[in-house]
C-alpha positions as CSV (number, residue, x, y, z in Angstrom):
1,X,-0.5,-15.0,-15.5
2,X,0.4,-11.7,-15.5
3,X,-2.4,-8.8,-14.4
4,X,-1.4,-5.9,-16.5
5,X,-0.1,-6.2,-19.9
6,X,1.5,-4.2,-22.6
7,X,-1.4,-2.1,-24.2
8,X,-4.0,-2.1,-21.5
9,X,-5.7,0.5,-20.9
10,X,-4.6,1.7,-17.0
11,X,-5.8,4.2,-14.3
12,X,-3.6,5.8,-11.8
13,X,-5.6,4.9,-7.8
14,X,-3.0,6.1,-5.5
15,X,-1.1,9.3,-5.1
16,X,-1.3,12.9,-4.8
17,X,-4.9,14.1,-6.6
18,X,-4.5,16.4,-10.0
19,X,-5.7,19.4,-8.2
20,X,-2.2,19.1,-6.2
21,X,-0.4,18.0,-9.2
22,X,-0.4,14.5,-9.2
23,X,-1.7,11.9,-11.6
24,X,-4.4,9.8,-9.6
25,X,-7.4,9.3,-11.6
26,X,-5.5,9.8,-15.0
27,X,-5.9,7.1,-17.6
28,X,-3.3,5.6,-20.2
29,X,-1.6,2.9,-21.9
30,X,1.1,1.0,-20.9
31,X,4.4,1.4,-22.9
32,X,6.3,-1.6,-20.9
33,X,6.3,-3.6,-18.0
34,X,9.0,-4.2,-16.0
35,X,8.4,-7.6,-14.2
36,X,11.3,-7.8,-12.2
37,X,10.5,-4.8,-10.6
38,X,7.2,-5.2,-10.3
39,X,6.8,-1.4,-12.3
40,X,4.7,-0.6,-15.5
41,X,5.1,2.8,-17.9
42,X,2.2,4.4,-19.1
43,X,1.7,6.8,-21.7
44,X,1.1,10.2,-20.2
45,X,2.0,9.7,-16.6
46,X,4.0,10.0,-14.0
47,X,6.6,12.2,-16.3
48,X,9.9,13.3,-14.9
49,X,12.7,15.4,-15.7
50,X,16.0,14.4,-17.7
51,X,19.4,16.0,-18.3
52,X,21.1,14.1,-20.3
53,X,25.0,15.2,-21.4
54,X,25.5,17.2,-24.3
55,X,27.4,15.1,-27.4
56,X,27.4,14.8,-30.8
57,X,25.9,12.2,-33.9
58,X,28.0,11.5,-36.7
59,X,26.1,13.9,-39.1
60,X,27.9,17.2,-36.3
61,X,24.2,17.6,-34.7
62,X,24.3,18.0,-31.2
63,X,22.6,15.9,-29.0
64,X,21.4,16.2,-24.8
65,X,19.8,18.8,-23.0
66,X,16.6,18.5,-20.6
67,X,13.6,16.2,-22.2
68,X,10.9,14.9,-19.9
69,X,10.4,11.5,-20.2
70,X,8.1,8.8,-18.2
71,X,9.1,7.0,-15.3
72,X,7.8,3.4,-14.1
73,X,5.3,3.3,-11.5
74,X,4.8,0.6,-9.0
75,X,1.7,-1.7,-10.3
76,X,0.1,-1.5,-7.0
77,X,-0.9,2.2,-7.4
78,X,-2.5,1.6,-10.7
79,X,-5.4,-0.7,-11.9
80,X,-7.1,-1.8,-15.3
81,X,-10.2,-0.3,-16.7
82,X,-13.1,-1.6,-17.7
83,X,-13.6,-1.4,-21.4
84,X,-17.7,-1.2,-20.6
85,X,-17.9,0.9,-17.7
86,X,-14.7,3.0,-18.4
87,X,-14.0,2.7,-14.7
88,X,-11.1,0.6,-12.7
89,X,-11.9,-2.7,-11.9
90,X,-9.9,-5.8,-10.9
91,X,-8.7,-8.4,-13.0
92,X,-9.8,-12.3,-13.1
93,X,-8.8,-15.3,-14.7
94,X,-11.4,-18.3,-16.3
95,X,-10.7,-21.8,-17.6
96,X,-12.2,-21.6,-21.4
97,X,-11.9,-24.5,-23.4
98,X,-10.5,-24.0,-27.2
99,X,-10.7,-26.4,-30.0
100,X,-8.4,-25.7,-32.5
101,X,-7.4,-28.5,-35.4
102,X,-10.0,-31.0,-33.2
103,X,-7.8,-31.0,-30.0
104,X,-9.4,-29.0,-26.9
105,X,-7.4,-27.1,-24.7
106,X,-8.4,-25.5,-21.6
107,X,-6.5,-21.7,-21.6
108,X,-6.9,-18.8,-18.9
109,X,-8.4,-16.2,-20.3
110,X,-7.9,-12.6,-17.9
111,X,-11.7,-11.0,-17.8
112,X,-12.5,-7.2,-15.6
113,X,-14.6,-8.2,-12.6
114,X,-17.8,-5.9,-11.8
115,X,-16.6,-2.5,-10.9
116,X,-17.8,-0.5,-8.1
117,X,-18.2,2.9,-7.7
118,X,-14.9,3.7,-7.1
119,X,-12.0,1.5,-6.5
């Protein structure tokens, strides 16, 4: 069962601090994840730079230029964050069982572990 998910709410734990303009410690969303890679996109960082080649639509608009755009980051560097605490924390798994239509099921259900101070 898969750790991080589209939609979790992610903080950057590894990587050049924001006073040296990196991202660690910055929080977002994740756009995608990219399993076989073992990368994730979050909103807001990790942005990079893109030229892509001048062309043109059908209406005669041209298209390209520079646009910044985000880039994946490995899942290692990044963890989820605790909806309580609002700090990163690691992710479990727990056997619940669910009745539905009188059959019971046991499903894993992912849960955020106590935090610490820091992770």
């Amino acid at each position: 069962m898969a750790k991080i998910k589209k939609g979790d709410l992610v903080q950057v734990i590894s990587g050049a601090s924001q006073t040296r303009g990196g991202d660690r410690g910055k929080q977002g969303r994740v756009i995608e994840v990219l399993v076989e890679q073992n990368r994730v996109i979050v909103e807001g960082i990790n942005f990079v730079t893109k030229h892509t080649r001048v062309g043109q639509t059908q209406r005669g608009t041209k298209t390209g230029g520079i646009e910044t755009v985000e880039a994946p980051i490995h899942i290692s560097n990044i963890a989820l964050v605790d909806p309580d605490s609002k700090k990163p924390t690691r992710v479990g798994h727990r056997v619940e069982q669910v009745t539905k239509d009188g059959v019971t099921k046991d499903v894993r259900v992912r849960y955020a572990k106590k935090s610490g101070k820091d992770l």
